[in-house]
VEXDREN-2710 file (C-alpha; in Angstrom, 1 decimal):
% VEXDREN-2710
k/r/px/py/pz
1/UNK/-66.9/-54.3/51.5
2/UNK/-69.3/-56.2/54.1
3/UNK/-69.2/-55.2/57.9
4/UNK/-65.5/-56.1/58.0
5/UNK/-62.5/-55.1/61.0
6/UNK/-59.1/-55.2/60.1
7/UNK/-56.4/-55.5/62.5
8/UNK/-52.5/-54.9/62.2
9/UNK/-49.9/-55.9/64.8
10/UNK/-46.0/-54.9/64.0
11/UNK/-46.8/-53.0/60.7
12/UNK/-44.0/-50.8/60.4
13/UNK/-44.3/-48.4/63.5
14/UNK/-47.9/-49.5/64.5
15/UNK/-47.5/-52.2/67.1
16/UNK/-51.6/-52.8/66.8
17/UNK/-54.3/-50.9/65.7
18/UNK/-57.8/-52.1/64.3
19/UNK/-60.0/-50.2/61.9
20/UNK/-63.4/-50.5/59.7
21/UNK/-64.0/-49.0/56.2
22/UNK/-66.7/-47.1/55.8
23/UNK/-68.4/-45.3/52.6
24/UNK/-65.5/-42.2/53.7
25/UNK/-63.0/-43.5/55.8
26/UNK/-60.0/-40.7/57.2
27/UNK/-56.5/-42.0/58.8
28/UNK/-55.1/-38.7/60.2
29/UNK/-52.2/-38.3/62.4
30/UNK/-48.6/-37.2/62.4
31/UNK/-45.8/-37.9/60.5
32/UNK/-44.1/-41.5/60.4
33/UNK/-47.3/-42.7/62.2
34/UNK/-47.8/-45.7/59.7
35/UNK/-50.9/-44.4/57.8
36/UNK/-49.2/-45.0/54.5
37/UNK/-48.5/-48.7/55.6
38/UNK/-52.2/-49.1/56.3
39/UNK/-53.1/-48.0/52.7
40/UNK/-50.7/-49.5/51.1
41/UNK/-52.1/-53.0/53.3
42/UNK/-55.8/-51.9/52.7
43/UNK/-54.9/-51.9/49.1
44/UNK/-53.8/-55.2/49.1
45/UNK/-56.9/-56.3/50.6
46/UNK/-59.6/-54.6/48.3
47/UNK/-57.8/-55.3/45.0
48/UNK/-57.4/-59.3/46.5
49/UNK/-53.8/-59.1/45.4
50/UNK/-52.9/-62.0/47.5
51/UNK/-53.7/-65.8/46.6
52/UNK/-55.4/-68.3/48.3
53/UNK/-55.4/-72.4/48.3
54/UNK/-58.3/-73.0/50.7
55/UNK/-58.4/-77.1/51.9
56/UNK/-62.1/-77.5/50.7
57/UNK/-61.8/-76.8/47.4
58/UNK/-59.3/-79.2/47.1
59/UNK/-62.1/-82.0/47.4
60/UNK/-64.3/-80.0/45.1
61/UNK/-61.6/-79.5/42.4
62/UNK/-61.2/-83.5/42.5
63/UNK/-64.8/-83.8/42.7
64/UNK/-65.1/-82.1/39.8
65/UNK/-62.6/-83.6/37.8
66/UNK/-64.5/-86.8/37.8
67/UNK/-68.5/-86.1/37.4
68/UNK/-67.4/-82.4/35.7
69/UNK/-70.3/-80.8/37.0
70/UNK/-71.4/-80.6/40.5
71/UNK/-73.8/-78.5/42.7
72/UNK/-73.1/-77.1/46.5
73/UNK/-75.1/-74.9/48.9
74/UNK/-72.8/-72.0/49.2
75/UNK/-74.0/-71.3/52.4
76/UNK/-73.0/-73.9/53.8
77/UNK/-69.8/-74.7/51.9
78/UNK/-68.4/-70.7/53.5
79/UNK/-70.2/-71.7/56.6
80/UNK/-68.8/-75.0/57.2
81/UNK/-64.9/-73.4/56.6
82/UNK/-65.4/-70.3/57.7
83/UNK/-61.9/-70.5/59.6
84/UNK/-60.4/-71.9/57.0
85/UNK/-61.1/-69.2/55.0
86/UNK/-59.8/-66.5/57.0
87/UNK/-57.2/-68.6/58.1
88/UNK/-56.3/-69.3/54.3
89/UNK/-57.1/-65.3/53.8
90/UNK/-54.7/-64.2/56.5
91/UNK/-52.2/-66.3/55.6
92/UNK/-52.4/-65.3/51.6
93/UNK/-52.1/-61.2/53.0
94/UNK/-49.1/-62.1/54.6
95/UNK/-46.9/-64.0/51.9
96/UNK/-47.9/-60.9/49.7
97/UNK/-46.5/-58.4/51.8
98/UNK/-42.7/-57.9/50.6
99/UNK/-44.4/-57.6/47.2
100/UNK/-46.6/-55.2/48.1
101/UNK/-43.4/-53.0/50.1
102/UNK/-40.4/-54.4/47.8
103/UNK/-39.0/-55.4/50.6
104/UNK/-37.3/-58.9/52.0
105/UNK/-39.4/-61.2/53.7
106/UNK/-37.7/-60.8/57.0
107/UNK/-38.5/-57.1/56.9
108/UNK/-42.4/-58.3/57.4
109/UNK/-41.6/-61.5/59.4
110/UNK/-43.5/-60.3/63.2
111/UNK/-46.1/-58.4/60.2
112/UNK/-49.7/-59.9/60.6
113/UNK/-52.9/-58.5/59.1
114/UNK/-56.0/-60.4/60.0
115/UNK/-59.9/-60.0/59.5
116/UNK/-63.0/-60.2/61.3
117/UNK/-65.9/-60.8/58.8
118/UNK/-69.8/-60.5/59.7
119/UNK/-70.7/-64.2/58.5
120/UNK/-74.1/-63.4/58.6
121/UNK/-73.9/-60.7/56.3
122/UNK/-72.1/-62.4/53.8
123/UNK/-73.9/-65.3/53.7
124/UNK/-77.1/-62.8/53.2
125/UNK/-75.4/-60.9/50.4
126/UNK/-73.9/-64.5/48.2
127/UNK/-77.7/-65.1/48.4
128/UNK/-79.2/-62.4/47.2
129/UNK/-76.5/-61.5/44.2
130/UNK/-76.2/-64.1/41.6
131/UNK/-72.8/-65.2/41.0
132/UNK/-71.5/-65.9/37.4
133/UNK/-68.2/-66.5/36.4
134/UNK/-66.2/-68.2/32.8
135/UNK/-62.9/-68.7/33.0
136/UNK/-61.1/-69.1/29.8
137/UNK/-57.8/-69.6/28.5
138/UNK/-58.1/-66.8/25.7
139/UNK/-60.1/-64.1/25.3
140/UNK/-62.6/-66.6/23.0
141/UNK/-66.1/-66.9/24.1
142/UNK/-65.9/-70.7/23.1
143/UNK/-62.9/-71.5/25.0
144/UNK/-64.0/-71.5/28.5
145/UNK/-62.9/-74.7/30.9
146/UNK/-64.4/-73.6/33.9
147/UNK/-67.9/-72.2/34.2
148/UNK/-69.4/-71.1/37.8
149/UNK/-73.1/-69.9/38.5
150/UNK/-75.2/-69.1/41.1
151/UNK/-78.9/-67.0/39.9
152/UNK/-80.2/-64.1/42.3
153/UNK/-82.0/-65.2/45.8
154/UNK/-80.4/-68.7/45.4
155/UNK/-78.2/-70.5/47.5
156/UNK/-77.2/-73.5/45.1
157/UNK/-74.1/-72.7/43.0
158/UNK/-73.1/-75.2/40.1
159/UNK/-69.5/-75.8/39.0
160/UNK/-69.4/-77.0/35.6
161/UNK/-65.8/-78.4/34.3
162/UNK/-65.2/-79.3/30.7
163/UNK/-63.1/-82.5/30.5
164/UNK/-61.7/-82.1/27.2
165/UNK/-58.7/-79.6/29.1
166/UNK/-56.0/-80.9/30.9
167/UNK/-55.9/-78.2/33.9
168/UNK/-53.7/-78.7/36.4
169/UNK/-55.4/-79.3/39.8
170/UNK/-53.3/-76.9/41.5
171/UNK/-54.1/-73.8/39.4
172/UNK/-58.1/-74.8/39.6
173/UNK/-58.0/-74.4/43.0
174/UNK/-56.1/-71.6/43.1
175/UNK/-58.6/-70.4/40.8
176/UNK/-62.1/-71.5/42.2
177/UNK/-60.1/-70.1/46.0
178/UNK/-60.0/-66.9/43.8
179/UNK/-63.1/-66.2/42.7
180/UNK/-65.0/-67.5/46.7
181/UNK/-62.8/-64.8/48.0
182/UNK/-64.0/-62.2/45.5
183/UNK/-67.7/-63.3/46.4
184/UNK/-67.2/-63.3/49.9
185/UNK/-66.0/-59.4/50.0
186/UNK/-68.5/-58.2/47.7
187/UNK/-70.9/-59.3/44.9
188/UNK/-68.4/-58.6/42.1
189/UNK/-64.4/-57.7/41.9
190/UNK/-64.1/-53.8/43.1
191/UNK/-61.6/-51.8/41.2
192/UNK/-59.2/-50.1/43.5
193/UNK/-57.2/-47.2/42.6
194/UNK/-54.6/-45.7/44.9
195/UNK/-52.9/-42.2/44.0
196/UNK/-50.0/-41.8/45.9
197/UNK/-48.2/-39.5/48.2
198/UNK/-45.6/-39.6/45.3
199/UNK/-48.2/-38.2/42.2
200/UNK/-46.5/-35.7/41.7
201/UNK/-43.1/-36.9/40.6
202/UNK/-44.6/-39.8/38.7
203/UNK/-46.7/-38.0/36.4
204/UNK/-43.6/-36.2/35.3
205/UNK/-41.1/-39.0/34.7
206/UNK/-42.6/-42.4/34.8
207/UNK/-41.8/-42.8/31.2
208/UNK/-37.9/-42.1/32.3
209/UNK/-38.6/-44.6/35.1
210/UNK/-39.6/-47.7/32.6
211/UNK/-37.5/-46.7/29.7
212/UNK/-34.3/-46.6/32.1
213/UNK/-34.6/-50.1/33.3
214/UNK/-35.2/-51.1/29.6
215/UNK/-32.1/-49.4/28.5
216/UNK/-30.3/-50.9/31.1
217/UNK/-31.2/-54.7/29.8
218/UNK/-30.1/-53.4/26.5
219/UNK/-27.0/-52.5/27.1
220/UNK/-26.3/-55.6/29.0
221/UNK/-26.8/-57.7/26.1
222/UNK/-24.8/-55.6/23.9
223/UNK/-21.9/-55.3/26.4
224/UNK/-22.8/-60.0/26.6
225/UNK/-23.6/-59.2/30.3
226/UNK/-26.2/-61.3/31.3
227/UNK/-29.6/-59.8/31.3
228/UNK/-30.8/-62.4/34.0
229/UNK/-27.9/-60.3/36.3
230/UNK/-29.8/-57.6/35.7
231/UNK/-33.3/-58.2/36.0
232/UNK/-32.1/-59.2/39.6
233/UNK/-30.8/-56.1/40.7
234/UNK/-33.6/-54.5/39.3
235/UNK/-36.3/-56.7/41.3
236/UNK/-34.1/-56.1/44.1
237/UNK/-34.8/-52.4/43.5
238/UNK/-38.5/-52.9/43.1
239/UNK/-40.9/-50.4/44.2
240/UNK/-43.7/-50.8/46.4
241/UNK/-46.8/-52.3/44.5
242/UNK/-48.9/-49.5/44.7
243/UNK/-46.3/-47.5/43.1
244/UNK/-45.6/-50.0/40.5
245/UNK/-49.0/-50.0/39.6
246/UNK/-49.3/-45.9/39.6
247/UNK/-46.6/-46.0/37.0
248/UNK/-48.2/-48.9/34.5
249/UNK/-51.8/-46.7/35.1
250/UNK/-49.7/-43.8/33.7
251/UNK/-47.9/-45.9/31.1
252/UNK/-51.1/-46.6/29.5
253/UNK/-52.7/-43.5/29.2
254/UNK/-53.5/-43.5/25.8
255/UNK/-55.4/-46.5/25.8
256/UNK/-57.5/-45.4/28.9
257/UNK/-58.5/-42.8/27.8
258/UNK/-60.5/-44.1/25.1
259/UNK/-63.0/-45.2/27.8
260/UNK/-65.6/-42.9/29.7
261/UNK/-67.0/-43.2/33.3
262/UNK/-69.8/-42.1/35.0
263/UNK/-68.2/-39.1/37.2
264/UNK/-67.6/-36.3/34.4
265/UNK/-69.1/-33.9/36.8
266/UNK/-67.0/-34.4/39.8
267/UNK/-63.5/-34.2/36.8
268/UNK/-65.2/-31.1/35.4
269/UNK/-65.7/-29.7/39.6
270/UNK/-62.0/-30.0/40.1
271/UNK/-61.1/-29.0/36.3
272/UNK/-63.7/-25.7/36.9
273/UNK/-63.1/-24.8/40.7
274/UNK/-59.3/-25.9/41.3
275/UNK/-57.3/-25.8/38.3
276/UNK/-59.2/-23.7/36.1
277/UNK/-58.2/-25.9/32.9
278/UNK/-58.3/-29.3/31.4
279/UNK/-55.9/-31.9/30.7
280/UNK/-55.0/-33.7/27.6
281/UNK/-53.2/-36.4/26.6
282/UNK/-51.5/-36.5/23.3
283/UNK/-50.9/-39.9/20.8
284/UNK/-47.6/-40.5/22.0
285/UNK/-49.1/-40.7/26.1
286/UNK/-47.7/-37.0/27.0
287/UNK/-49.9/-34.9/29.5
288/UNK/-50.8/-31.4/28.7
289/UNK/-52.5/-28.9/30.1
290/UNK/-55.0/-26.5/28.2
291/UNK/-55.5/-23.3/30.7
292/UNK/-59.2/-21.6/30.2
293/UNK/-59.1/-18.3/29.1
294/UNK/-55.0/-18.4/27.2
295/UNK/-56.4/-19.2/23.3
296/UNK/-56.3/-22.8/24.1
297/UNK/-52.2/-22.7/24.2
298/UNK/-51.7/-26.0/26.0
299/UNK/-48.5/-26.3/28.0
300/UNK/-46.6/-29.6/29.2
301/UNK/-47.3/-31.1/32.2
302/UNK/-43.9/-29.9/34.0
303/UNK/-44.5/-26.2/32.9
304/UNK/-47.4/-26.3/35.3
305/UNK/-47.9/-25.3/39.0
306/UNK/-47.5/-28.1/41.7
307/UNK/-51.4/-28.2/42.1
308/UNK/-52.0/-29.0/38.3
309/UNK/-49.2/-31.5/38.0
310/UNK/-50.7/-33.6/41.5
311/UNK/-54.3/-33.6/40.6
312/UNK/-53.9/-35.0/37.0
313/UNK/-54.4/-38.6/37.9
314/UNK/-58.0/-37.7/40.2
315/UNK/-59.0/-36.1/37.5
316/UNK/-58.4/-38.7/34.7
317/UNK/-59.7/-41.9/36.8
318/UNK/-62.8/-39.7/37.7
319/UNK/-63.2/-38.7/33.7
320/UNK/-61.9/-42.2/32.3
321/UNK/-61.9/-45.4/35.1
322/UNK/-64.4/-44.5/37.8
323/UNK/-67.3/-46.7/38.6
324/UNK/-70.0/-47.4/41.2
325/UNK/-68.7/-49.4/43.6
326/UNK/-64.7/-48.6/43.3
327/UNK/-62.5/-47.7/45.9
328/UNK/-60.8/-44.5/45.2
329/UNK/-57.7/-44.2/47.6
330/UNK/-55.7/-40.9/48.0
331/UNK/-52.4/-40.7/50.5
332/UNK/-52.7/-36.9/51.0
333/UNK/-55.3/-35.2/48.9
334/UNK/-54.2/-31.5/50.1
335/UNK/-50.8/-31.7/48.4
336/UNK/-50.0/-28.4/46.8
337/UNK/-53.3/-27.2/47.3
338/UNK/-54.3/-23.4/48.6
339/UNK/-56.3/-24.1/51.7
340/UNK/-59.5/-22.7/49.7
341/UNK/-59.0/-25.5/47.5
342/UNK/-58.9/-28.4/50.3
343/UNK/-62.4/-27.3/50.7
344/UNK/-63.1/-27.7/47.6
345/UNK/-61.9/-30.7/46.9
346/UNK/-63.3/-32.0/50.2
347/UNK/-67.0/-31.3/48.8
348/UNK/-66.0/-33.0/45.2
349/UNK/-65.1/-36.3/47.4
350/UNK/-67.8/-35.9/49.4
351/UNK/-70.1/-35.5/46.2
352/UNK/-68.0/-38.9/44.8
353/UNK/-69.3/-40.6/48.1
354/UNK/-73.0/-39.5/47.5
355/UNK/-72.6/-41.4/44.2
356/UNK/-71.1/-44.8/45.0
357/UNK/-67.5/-44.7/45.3
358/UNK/-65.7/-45.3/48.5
359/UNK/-63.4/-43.5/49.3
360/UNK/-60.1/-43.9/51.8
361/UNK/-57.6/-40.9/52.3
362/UNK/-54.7/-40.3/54.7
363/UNK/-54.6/-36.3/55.7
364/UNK/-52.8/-34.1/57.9
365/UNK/-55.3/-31.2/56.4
366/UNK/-57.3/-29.5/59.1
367/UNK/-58.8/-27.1/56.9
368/UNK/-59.9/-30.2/54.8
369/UNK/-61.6/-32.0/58.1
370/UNK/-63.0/-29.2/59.5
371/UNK/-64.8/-28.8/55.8
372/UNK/-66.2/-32.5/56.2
373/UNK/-67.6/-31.5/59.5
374/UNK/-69.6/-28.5/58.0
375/UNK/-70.7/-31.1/54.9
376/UNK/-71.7/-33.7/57.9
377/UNK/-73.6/-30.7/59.9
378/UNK/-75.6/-29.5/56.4
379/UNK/-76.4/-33.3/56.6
380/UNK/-79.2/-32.2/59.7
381/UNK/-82.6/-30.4/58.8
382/UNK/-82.7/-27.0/60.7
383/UNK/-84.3/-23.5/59.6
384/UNK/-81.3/-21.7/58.3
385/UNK/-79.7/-24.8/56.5
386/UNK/-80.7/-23.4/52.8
387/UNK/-79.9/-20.2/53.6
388/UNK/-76.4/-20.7/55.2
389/UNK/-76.0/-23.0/51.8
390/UNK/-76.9/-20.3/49.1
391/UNK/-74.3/-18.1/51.3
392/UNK/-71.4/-20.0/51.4
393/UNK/-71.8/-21.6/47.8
394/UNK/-72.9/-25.5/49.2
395/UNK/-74.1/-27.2/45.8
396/UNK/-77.1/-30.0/46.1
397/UNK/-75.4/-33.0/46.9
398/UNK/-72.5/-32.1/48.8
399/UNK/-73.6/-32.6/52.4
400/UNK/-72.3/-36.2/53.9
401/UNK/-74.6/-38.1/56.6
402/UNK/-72.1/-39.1/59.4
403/UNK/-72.8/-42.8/59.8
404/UNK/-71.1/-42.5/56.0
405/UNK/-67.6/-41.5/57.8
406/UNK/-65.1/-43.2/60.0
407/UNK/-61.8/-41.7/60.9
408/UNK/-58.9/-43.0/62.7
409/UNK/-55.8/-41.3/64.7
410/UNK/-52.7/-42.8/64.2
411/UNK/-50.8/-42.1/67.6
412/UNK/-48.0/-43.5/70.0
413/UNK/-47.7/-46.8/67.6
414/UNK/-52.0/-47.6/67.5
415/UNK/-54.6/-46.7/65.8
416/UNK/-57.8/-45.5/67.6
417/UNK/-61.2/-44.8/66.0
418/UNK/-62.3/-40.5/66.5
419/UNK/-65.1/-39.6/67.7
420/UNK/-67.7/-38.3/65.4
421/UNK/-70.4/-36.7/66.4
422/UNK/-74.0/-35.8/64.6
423/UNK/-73.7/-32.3/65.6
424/UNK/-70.0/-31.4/65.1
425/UNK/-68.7/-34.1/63.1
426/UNK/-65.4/-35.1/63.6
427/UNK/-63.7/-34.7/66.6
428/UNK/-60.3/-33.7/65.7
429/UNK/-58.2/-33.2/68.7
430/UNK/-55.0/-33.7/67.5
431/UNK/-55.3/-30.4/65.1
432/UNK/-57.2/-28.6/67.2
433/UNK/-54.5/-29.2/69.9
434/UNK/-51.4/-28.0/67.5
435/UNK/-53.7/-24.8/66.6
436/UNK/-54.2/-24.1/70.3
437/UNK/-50.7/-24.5/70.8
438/UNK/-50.1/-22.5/68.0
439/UNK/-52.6/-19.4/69.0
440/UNK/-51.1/-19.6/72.5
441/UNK/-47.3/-19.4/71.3
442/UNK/-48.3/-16.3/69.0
443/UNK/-50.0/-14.5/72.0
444/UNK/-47.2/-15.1/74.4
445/UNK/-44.6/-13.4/71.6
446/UNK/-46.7/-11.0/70.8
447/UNK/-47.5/-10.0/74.0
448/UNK/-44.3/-10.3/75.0
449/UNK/-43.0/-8.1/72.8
450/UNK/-45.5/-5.4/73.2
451/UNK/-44.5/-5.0/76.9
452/UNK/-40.7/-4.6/76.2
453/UNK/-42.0/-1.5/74.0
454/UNK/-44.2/-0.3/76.3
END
């Protein structure tokens, strides 16, 4: 995503807050302090969930219907609605919203999630990325109606319309609105996967989950109740988007996995150094697990420990979905992990950084920050660098350069940008204030004790 600032004002408890993604971005902070609300909106935003009408393309759409091909400087077409577009943009995030919660409208009503884009850098990158795009009404090469391109270190793009469809002007420029938005965060679509706070649960029953609201439609036919009655109590029941998604990922398990991605090393890390074992996935979309060293007996998922049930889905987008350029999106990586393994898991997300994907995670882990800081410190040259590597089992690859990393405190209903320093890293205070308070509390007892004793 280009130089881009995101603000929130009345998103759940946050009253306003701002933050930038980075290559590594962190949202730490306590409990109930709204970082899930910000994923869940930041997901929204990379995936372009939301739709857009923007007023220009209106004129071009008609435009086009007439001469069926026509030619515009893209620079100037963003530059000259610029606020139309994030007006358009902002206004698109927020009719999305009780989709993306399952929640009524007038639970998101004072909700409003705006941008701040870099123009100039956008305008740089649509020139230098060519811009191609066929938009068809079946999965036919031939049977295209709408045909957008734009070649590398060129600013004219041609929109070329064949008149022998009857497309309605509406959905055109809902469509051309699409694919500028896409073009104006990023040279091509980003795939966006968010894992959940909730992994755990899901990847044991989401096939209970859909098959009870498909047992419930049956059963109102049968007993002549009508299924419309139904569906709307189960849309009023809807889960939040991200979740919804999470479940049709895992619903279609079988077919995924029939594709391979560029990150087997950073599956086979976790599968090696955390879990000791690999997963597999049987014809009928059941997750197993085969342990090393127990004669290949593979077990159900559910017969496994908490730690191999809530890393299965990092493990299967890194062997099956992940590519250069994603955003990989974790709500609580340490989850049922030994504090040896948030370490480790730490330097396979930092290694995932090193190799294009962007990563965004919300963590109450100190053990897991404080293991970012020592990658960001191995990031410097100094004598004993190799040495302290070798010692402490630091793998080529794993040490993160700072200006890679943001993080953000969630706190007394904001969001402030941490410090982050070349030398330390980041500047926790917030843990390092409940560990102090911790220490001190143990001393005092201890101490305490110790003199009634005495």
């Amino acid at each position: 995503m280009l130089e881009t600032k995101v603000s929130f004002n009345n998103l759940g408890v946050i009253k306003q807050g701002n933050l930038e993604l980075n290559d590594f971005t962190l949202l730490c902070g306590a409990n109930n302090t709204g970082k899930t609300y910000v994923m869940y909106s930041l997901y929204a935003l990379l995936d372009q969930r939301f739709e857009v009408n923007f007023n220009f393309v209106v004129n071009l759409v008609r435009q086009l219907s007439q001469e069926t091909v026509c030619q515009y400087n893209i620079q100037n077409l963003i530059r000259d609605n610029y606020d139309n577009i994030l007006e358009e943009i902002t206004q698109g995030i927020k009719n999305h919203l009780p989709n993306l919660f399952g929640v009524e409208s007038d639970e998101v009503r004072q909700t409003q999630i705006t941008l701040k884009l870099d123009i100039d850098l956008i305008l740089a990158n649509i020139t230098n990325h060519p811009w191609q795009s066929r938009v068809s009404l079946s999965n036919k090469e031939s049977d295209w109606f709408l045909d957008i391109q734009k070649p590398e270190n060129d600013t004219n793009v041609t929109f070329t319309m064949r008149d022998d469809k009857s497309i309605p002007h509406n959905l055109l420029t809902e469509l051309i609105s699409g694919q500028i938005t896409r073009l104006i965060f990023s040279k091509k679509k980003q795939n966006c996967f968010l894992i959940p706070a909730e992994r755990g649960g899901l990847n044991l029953f989401f096939k209970e989950l859909s098959s009870i609201r498909n047992r419930l439609l049956h059963h109102a036919q049968k007993d002549k109740i009508s299924p419309m009655e139904v569906l709307k109590d189960i849309i009023k029941s809807r889960y939040a988007e991200p979740i919804s998604d999470y479940i049709e990922f895992l619903n279609d398990l079988t077919n995924t996995k029939k594709r391979k991605s560029d990150y087997q090393i950073q599956a086979q890390d976790i599968q090696k150094k955390i879990i000791n074992g690999k997963y597999e996935i049987d014809r009928y979309g059941d997750i197993f697990f085969l342990p090393y060293r127990s004669n290949n007996k593979k077990m159900p998922l559910h017969f496994t420990s908490s730690t191999v049930k809530t890393l299965f889905s990092l493990v299967f987008y890194l062997e099956h979905l992940a590519q250069p350029g994603d955003y990989l999106m974790i709500d609580e990586p340490e989850l049922s992990l030994h504090p040896d393994n948030q370490r480790n898991l730490a330097r396979v997300l930092a290694k995932l950084v090193n190799n294009g994907v962007k990563v965004v995670l919300s963590t109450h882990s100190p053990y897991f920050v404080r293991e970012l800081n020592n990658l960001m410190m191995l990031n410097k040259s100094f004598i004993k660098a190799s040495e302290l590597r070798q010692r402490y089992g630091y793998e080529p690859g794993e040490s993160l350069n700072p200006e890679k990393v943001s993080a953000y405190l969630f706190d007394q209903k904001t969001i402030k940008e941490m410090e982050i320093d070349v030398n330390e890293g980041i500047i926790a205070e917030t843990f390092d204030d409940v560990i102090n308070n911790l220490n001190q509390s143990s001393n005092d007892i201890y101490y305490a004790s110790q003199e009634e004793e005495d």
